[in-house]
C-alpha positions in Angstrom: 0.0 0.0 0.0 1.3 3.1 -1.0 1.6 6.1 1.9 1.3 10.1 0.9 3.6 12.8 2.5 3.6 16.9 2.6 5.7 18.8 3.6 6.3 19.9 6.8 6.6 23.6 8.3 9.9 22.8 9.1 10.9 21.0 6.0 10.5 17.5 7.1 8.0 15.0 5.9 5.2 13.9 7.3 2.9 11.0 6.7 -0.3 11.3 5.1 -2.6 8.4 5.5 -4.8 6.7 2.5 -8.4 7.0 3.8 -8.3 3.4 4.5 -6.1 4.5 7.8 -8.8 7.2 8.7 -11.0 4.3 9.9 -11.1 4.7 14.1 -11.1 1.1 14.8 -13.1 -1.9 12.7 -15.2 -1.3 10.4 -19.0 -1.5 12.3 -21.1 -4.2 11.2 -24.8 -2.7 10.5 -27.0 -4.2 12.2 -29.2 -6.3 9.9 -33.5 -5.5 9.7 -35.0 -7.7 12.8 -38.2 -7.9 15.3 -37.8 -7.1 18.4 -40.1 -8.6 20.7 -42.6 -7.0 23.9 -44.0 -8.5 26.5 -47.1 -6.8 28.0 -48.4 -7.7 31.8 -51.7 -6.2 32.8 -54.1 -5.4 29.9 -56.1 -2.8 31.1 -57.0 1.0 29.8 -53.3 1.5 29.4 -52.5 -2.0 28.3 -54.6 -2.0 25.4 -54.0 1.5 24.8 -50.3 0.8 23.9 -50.9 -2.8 22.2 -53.4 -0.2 20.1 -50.1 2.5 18.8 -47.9 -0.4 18.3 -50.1 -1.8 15.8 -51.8 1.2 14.3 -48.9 2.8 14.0 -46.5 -0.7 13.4 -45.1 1.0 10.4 -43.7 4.6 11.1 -42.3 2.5 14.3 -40.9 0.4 12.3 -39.3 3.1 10.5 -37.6 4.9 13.3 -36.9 2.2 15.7 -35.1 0.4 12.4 -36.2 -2.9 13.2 -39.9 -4.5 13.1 -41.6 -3.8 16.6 -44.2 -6.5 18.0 -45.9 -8.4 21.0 -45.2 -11.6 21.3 -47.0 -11.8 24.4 -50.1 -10.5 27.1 -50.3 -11.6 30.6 -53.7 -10.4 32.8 -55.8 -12.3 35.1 -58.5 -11.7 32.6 -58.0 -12.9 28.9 -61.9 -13.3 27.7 -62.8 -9.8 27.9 -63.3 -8.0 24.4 -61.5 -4.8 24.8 -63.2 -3.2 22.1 -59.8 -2.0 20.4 -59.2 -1.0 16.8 -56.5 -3.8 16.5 -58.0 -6.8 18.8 -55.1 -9.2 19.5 -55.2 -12.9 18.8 -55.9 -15.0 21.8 -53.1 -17.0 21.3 -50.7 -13.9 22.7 -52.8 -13.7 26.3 -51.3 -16.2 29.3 -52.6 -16.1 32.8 -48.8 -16.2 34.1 -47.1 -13.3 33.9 -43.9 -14.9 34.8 -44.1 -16.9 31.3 -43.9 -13.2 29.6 -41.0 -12.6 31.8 -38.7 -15.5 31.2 -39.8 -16.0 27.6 -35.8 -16.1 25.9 -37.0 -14.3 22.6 -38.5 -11.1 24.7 -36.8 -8.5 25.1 -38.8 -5.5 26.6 -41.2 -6.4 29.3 -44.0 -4.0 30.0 -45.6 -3.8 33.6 -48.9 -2.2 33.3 -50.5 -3.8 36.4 -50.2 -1.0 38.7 -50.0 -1.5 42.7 -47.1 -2.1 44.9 -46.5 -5.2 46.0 -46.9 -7.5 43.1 -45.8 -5.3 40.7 -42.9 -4.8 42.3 -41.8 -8.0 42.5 -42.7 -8.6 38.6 -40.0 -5.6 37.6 -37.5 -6.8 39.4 -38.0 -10.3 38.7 -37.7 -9.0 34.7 -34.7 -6.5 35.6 -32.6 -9.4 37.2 -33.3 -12.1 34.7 -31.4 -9.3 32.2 -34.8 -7.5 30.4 -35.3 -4.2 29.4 -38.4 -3.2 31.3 -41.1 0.2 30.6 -43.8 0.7 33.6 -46.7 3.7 34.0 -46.4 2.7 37.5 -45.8 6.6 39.2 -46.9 4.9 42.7 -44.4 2.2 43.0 -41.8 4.7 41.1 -42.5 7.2 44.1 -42.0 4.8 46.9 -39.6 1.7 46.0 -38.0 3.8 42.8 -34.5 3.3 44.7 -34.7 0.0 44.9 -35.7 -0.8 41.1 -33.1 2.3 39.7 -30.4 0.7 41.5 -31.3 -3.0 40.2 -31.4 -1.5 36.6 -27.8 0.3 37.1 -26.4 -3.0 38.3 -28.0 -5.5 35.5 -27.2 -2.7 32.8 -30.7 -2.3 31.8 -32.9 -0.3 30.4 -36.2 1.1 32.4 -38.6 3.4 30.8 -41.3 5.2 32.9 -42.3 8.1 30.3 -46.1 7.6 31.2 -45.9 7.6 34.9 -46.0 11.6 34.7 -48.4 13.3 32.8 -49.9 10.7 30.3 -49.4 11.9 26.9 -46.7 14.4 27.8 -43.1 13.9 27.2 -41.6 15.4 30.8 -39.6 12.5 31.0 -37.7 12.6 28.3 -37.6 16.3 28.8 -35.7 16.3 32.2 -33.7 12.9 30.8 -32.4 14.9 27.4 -34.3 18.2 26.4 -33.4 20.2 29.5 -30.1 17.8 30.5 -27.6 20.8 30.3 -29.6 22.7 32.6 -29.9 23.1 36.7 -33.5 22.8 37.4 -34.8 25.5 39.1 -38.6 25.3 39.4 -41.2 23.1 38.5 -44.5 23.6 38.8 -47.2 21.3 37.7 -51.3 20.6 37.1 -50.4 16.8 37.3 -54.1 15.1 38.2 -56.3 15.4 35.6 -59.5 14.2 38.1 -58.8 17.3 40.6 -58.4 19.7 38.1 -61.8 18.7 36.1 -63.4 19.0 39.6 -62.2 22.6 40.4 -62.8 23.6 36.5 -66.6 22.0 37.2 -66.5 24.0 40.5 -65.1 27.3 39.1 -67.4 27.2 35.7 -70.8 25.6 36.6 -70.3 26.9 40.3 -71.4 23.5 42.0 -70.0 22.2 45.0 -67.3 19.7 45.6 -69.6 16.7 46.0 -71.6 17.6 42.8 -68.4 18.1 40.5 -66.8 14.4 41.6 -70.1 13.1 40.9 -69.7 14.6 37.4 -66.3 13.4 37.0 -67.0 9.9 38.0 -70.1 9.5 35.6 -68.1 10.8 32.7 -65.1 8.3 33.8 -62.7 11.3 35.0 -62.5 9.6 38.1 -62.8 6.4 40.6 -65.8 6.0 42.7 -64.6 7.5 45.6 -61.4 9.5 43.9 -59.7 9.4 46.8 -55.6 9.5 45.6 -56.4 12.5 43.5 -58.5 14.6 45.1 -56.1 14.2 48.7 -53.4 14.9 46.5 -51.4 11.6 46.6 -51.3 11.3 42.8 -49.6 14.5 42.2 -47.0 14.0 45.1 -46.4 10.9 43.5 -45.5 12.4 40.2 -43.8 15.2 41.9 -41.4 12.6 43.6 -40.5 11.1 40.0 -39.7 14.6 39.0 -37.6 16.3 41.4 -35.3 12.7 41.3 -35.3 13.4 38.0 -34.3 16.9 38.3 -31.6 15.7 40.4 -30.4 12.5 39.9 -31.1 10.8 43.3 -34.2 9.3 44.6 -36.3 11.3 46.3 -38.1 10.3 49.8 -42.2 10.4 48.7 -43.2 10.8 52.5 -41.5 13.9 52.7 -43.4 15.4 50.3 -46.0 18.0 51.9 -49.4 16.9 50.5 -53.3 18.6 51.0 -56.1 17.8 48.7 -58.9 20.0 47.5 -61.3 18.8 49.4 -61.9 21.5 51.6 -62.4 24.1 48.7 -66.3 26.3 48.4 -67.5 27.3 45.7 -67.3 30.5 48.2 -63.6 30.0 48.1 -63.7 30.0 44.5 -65.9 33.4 43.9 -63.6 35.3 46.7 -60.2 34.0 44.6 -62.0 35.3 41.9 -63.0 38.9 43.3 -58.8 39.2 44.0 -58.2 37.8 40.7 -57.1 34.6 41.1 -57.8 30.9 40.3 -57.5 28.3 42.7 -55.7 24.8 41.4 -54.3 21.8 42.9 -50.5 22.3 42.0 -47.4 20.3 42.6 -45.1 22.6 43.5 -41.1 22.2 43.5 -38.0 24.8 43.9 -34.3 24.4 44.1 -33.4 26.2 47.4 -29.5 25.3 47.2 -29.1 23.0 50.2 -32.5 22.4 50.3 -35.7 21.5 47.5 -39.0 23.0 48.3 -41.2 19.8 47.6 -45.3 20.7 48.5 -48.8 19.5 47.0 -51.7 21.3 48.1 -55.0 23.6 46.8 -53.5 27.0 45.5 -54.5 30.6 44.3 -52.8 31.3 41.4 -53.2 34.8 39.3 -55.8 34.4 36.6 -53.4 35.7 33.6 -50.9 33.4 34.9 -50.6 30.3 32.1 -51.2 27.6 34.4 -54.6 29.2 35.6 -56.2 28.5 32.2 -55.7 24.5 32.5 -59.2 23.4 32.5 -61.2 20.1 32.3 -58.6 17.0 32.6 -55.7 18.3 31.0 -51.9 18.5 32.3 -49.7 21.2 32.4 -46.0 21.2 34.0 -44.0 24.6 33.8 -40.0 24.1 34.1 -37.9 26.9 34.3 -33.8 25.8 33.5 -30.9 28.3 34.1 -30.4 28.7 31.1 -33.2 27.8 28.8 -35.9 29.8 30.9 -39.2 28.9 31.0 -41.1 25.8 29.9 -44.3 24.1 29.5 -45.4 21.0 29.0 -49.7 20.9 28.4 -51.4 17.8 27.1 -53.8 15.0 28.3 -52.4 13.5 31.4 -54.4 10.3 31.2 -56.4 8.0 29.4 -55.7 4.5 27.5 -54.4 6.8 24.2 -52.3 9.4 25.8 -51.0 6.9 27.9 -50.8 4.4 25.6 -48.4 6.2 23.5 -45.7 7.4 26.3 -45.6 3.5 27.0 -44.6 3.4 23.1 -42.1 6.1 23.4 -40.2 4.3 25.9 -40.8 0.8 23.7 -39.2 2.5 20.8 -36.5 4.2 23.0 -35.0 0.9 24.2 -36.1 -1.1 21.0 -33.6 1.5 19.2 -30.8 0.7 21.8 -31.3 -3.2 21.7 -31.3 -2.9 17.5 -27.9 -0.8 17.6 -26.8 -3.0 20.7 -25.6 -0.5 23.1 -24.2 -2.9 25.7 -24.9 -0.2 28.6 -28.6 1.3 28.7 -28.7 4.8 30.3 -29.4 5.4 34.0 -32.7 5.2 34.9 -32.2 9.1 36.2 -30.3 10.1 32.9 -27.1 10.6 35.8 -24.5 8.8 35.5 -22.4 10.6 38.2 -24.9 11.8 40.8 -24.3 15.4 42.3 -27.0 15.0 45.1 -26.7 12.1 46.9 -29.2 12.9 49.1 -32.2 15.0 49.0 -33.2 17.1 52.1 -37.0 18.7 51.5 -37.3 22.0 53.1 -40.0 21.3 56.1 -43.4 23.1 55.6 -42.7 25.2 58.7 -40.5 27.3 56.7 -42.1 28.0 53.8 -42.8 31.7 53.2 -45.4 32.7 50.7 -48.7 34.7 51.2 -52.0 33.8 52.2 -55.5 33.4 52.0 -57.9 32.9 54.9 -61.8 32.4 54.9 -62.9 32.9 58.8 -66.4 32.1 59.7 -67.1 34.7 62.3 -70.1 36.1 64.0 -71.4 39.2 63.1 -70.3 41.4 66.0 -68.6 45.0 66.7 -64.8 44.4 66.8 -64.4 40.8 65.4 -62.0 42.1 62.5 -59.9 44.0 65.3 -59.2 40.8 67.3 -58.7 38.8 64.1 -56.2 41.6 62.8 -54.8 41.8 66.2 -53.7 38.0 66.3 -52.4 38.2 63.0 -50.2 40.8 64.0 -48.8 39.2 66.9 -47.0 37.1 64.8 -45.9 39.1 62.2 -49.0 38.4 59.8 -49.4 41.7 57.2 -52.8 41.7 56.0 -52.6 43.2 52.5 -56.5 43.1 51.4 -59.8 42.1 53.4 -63.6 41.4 52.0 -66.1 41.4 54.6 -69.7 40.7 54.3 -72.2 43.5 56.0 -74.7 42.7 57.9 -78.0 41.9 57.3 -77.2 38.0 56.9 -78.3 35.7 59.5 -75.6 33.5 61.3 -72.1 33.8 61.2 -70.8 35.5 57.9 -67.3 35.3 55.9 -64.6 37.9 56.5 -61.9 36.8 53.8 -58.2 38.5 53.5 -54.9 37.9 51.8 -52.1 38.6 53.4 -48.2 39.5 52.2 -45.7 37.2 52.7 -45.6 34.9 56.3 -44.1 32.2 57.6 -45.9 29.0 57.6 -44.9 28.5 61.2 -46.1 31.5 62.2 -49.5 31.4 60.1 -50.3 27.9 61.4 -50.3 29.3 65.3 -52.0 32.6 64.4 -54.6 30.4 62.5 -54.7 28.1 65.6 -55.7 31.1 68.0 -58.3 32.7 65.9 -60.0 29.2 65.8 -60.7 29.5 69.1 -61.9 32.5 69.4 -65.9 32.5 70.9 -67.2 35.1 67.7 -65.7 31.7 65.2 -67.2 29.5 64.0 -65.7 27.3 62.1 -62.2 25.9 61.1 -60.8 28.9 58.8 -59.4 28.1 55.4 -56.4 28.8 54.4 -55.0 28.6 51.3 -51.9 29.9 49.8 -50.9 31.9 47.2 -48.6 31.2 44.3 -47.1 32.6 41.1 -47.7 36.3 41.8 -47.6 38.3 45.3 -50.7 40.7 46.4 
């Protein structure tokens, strides 16, 4: 083989390579058109709802994944039920056993759409350990044991996909994984249960109370019969766990997650939010303190231009804000076999793609590979500072707002606007008020005082304000 030369600055020769020599290492082999093969356990909304894409959709997959995509197999306790799909599978895929999905040699992504704890658990990490790839929608599980599995995925070099446990349709996974991966995570602040937030859009639109509006939302299928994880706020802290370890890299402790439902909220305490021009949501609500993350669910007034307040009916929204890329948002359906469906796809194709170009090491389940944080401390809810609203149910007497104001200014409580009801009206009536800034320490024992006061009533509301100051 014959080799080139030029000439140096310096007058001396150097050797010029034929492109032959350019080649860094081997030549790579392409990988040759194959199928790559799923195993689905549990067949339920979301179940059906991804067997549905992968077939509908079997040939643009096809296309970008590089390799034909299909399920070889469907494990559920109940394999008779016509699930009234577009693309009915043949009876031959269902089993009974989900462990014959798992251990199956020619599957290679196993799909856990069962939800629960305990058995489900034990599925993924029976698949993770006998060496499969494995996608789940399972946000609850995620929240509590996600240490557990992350760290069994890292040592068997597998992949785990959980796009669909936040937000249904909406890609905030892979967002956090590779959209926003050169950024620090500064705030994140999400509508992440479809159920509440029909309720309160029912509540704020149609003015019914609480009790109608879930009625509504069960009958139309927003909700269980009772909606109990949504409406306390469990979902969303849930999905707010998933998040912040995303954010960060490390698991984060679900328990210590500060979590209120909605179901305390009036149609009253809708039409006052209203009068100061606000909107009152169920928000998921995460900040970056430094040392410390501020990690809280609970009922929230929020201004009514801001974007977040104009998330009605069962729809998602998740607004990110990066150091450097600013603000985001992320707004789609966050449930529902179709939304749903097709995040469990995205992760499908995801890992399909890495099994067809056989990357030997799948990335960490976090997207870290090095973790900054190894340990997350949440900021305790006594030391939150934001402002406030309160609904007190007093009696209709000379100098109740004096004693009211008076307690709230004992402990440094700055009342920045007050509505008060005249008289005329029978029993005790509502004197509402934001306040500026406080300390949640320091509202909670004000609040505790004026309670038992003999001219109240009843428990006062408070709620707190977000996204805008009065």
């Amino acid at each position: 083989m014959q080799n080139y030369s030029i000439e140096g600055l310096s007058g001396g020769r150097l050797p010029f390579l034929t492109p032959a020599h350019l080649r860094l290492g081997p030549p790579k082999e392409e990988p040759s058109m194959s199928k790559i093969n799923i195993g689905i356990i549990g067949f339920g909304t979301v179940g059906a709802g991804a067997y549905e894409v992968l077939c509908a959709n079997r040939d643009i997959i096809a296309s970008r994944v590089g390799a034909e995509v299909a399920v070889k197999k469907i494990a559920d306790l109940d394999i008779t039920t016509d699930r009234k799909i577009a693309f009915a599978p043949d009876r031959s895929l269902f089993t009974l056993d989900a462990l014959e999905v798992i251990h199956d040699p020619e599957i290679q992504v196993v799909v856990e759409l069962i939800g629960g704890l305990g058995t489900a658990r034990q599925l993924i990490l029976e698949a993770i350990n006998t060496g499969k790839h494995v996608v789940t929608a399972n946000k609850a599980l995620l929240a509590e044991y996600g240490s557990e599995i992350y760290r069994a995925a890292e040592t068997q070099g597998v992949g785990l996909g959980f796009e669909a446990s936040v937000g249904g349709g909406i890609p905030i996974v892979g967002a956090l994984k590779n959209g926003l991966s050169a950024n620090r995570i500064q705030t994140c602040i999400g509508i992440l249960n479809g159920t509440s937030n029909y309720i309160l859009t029912q509540m704020t639109q149609e003015g019914i109370p609480f009790d109608r509006a879930v009625q509504e939302a069960v009958r139309l299928g927003f909700a269980e019969d009772p909606p109990t994880l949504d409406v306390e706020g469990v979902d969303a802290a849930h999905k707010l766990a998933i998040i912040i370890s995303l954010a960060l890299g490390a698991p984060v402790s679900f328990k210590d997650i500060h979590r209120e439902g909605i179901v305390a909220v009036t149609p009253d305490d809708i039409r006052f939010a209203d009068e100061f021009g606000y909107r009152i949501k169920l928000l998921a609500i995460a900040r970056d303190l430094g040392r410390r993350i501020e990690a809280r669910v609970h009922a929230a007034m929020i201004p009514r231009d801001h974007i977040l307040a104009n998330v009605n009916e069962a729809f998602n929204a998740i607004y990110v804000e990066g150091d450097f890329v600013g603000p985001n948002l992320y707004y789609g359906l966050g449930a529902g076999g179709r939304p749903t469906g097709s995040a469990v796809a995205s992760d499908i194709i995801t890992l399909a793609r890495n099994i067809r170009c056989r990357n030997q090491i799948s990335m960490p389940p976090l997207a870290h590979v090095n973790r900054q944080v190894k340990e997350i401390s949440i900021q305790p809810m006594q030391d939150l500072v934001t402002s406030y609203y309160f609904r007190v149910s007093a009696l209709d007497r000379p100098g109740v707002l004096s004693r009211i104001a008076g307690i709230l200014a004992q402990h440094q409580i700055s009342i920045a606007s007050v509505i008060q009801k005249g008289r005329g009206e029978t029993g005790p009536v509502p004197i509402v008020m934001l306040t500026h800034e406080a300390r949640e320490s320091a509202v909670q024992k004000a609040i505790s005082l004026i309670d038992q006061l003999d001219v109240v009533a009843k428990k006062t509301m408070v709620i707190r304000v977000e996204g805008g100051r009065p």
